[in-house]
C-alpha positions as a printed NumPy array, in Angstrom:
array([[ 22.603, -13.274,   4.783],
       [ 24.594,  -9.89 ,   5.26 ],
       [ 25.071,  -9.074,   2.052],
       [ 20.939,  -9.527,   1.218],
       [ 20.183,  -7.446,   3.815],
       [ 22.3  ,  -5.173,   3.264],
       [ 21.227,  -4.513,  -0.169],
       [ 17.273,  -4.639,   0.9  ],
       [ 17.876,  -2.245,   3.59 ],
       [ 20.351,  -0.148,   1.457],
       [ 18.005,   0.047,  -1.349],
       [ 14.901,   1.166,   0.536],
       [ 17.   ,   3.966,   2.122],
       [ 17.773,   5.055,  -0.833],
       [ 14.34 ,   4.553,  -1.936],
       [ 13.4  ,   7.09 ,   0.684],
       [ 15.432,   9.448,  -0.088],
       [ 14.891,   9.839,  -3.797],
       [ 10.96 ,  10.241,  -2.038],
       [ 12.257,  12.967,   0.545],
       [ 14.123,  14.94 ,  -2.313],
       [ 10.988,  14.609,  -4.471],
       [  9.061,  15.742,  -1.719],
       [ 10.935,  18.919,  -1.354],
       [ 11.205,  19.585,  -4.531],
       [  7.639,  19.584,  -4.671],
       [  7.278,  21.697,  -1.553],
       [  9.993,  24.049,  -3.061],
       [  8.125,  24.378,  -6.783],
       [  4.586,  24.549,  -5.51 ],
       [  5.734,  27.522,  -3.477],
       [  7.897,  29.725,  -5.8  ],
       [  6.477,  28.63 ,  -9.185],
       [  2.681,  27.898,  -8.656],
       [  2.312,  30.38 ,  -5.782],
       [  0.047,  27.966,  -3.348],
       [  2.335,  25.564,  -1.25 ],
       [  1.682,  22.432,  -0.621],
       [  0.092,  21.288,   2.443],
       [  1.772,  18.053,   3.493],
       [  5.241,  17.709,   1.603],
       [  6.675,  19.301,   4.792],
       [  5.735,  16.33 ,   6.759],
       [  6.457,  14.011,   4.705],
       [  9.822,  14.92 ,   4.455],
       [  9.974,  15.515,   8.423],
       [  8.902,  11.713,   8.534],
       [ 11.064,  10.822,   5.948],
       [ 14.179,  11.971,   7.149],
       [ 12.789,  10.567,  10.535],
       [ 12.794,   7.343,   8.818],
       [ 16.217,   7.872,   6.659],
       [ 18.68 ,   8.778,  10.084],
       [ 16.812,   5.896,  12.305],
       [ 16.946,   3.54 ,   9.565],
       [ 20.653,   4.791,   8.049],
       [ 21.967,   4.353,  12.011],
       [ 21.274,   0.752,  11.997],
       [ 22.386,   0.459,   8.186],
       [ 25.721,   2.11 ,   9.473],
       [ 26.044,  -0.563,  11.971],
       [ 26.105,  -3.049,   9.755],
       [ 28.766,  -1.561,   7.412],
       [ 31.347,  -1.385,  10.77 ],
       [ 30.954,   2.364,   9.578],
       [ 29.443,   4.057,  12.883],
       [ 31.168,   6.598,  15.209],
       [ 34.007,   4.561,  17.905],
       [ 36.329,   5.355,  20.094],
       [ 39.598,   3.019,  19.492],
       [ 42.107,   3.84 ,  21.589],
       [ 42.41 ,   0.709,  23.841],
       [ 41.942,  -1.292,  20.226],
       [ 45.122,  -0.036,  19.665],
       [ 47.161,  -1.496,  22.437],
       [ 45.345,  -4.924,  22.668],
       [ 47.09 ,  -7.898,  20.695],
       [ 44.485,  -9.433,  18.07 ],
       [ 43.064, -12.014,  20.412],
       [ 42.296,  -9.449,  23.289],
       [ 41.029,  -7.218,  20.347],
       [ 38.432, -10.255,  19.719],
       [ 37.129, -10.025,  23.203],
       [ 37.101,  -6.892,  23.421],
       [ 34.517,  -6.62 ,  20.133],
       [ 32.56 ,  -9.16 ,  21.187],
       [ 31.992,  -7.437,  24.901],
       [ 31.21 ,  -4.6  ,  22.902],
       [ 28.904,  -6.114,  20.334],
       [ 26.815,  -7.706,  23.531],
       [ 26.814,  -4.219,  24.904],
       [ 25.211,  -2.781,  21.717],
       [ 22.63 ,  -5.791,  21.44 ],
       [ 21.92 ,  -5.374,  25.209],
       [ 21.546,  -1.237,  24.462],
       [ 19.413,  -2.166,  21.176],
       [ 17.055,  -4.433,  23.254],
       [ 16.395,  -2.431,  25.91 ],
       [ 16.306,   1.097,  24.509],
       [ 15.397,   0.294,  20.891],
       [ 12.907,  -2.742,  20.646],
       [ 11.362,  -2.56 ,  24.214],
       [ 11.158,   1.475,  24.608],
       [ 10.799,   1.932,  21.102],
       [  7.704,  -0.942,  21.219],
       [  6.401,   0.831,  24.373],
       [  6.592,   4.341,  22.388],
       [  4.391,   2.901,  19.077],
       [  2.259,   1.008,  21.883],
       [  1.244,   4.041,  23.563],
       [  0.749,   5.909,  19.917],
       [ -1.79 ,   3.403,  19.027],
       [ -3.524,   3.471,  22.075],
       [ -3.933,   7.511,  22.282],
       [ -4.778,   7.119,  18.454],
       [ -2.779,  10.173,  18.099],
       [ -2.587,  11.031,  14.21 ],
       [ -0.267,  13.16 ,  12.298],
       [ -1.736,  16.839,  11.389],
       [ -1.836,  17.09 ,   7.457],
       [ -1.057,  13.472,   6.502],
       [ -3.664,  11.848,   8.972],
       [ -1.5  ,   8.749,   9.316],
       [ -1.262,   7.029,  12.948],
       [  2.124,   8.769,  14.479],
       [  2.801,   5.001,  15.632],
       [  3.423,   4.293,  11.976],
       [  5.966,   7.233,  11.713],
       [  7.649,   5.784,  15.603],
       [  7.768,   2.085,  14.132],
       [ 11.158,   2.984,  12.612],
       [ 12.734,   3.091,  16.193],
       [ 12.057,  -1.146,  17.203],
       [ 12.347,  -1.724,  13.521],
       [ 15.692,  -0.173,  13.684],
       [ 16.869,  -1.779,  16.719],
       [ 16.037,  -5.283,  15.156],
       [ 18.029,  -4.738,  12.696],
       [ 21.035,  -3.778,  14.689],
       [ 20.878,  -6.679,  16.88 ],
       [ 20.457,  -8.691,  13.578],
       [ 23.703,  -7.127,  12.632],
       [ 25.665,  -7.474,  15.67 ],
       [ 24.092, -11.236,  15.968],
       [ 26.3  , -11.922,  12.751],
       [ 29.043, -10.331,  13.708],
       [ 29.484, -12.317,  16.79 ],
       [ 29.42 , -15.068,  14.977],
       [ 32.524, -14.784,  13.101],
       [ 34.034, -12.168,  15.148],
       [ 37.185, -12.363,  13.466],
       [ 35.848, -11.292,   9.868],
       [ 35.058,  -7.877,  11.149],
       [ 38.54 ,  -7.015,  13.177],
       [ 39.372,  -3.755,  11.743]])
């Protein structure tokens, strides 16, 4: 199940970048070459890269390729280094819960609710927020395999 998410999730982040770069691109050639900018490539690659560090945090999770701190990983023997992961993984699910899915659900809530709509685009902005519980799925996801076989992902 890792592996096919990983390549669905890796795939439409690179997806949206090829769209971001195109975007800019865009924005840079309309501007120097045609003379008249264009009106909305700057916010779509605002919500793009939005979309592309939210989305590329919870793609790093999976790959055990985020920022740590393992100093006390170090000087633990390899079953104490198995707690100590899995203490850690609950941590990040309880974090990715609380802060991502609930407060991040709570955030495209009240979006939809003010009907609040982006300037150029004139897309709901609760479409451009749904990237935050999306993301924190996804890392829970993650961490829910990893605690399965705990042992796999010892570094």
């Amino acid at each position: 199940m890792k592996l096919k998410l990983d390549k669905i999730l890796g795939g439409f982040l690179v997806f949206l970048m090829a769209l971001m770069v195109c975007s800019v691109l865009w924005q840079v050639f309309s501007r120097y070459a045609l003379n008249a900018p264009s009106s909305f490539t700057e916010e779509v690659a605002r919500y793009l890269l939005i979309w592309i560090g939210i989305l590329g945090a919870a793609y790093a999770v999976g790959q055990q390729a985020h920022l740590s701190i393992d100093i006390l990983q170090g000087y633990l023997r390899d079953q104490n280094k198995m707690r100590l992961r899995i203490v850690i993984n609950i941590l990040i699910i309880l974090f990715s819960i609380v802060v991502l899915i609930i407060g991040g659900g709570n955030l495209v809530y009240v979006n939809y609710l003010l009907g609040q709509y982006s300037a150029s685009l004139n897309i709901p902005l609760g479409f451009v927020y749904a990237v935050v519980p999306l993301s924190g799925l996804l890392i829970v996801t993650y961490k829910l395999i990893e605690l399965r076989n705990p042992k796999k992902y010892l570094i």
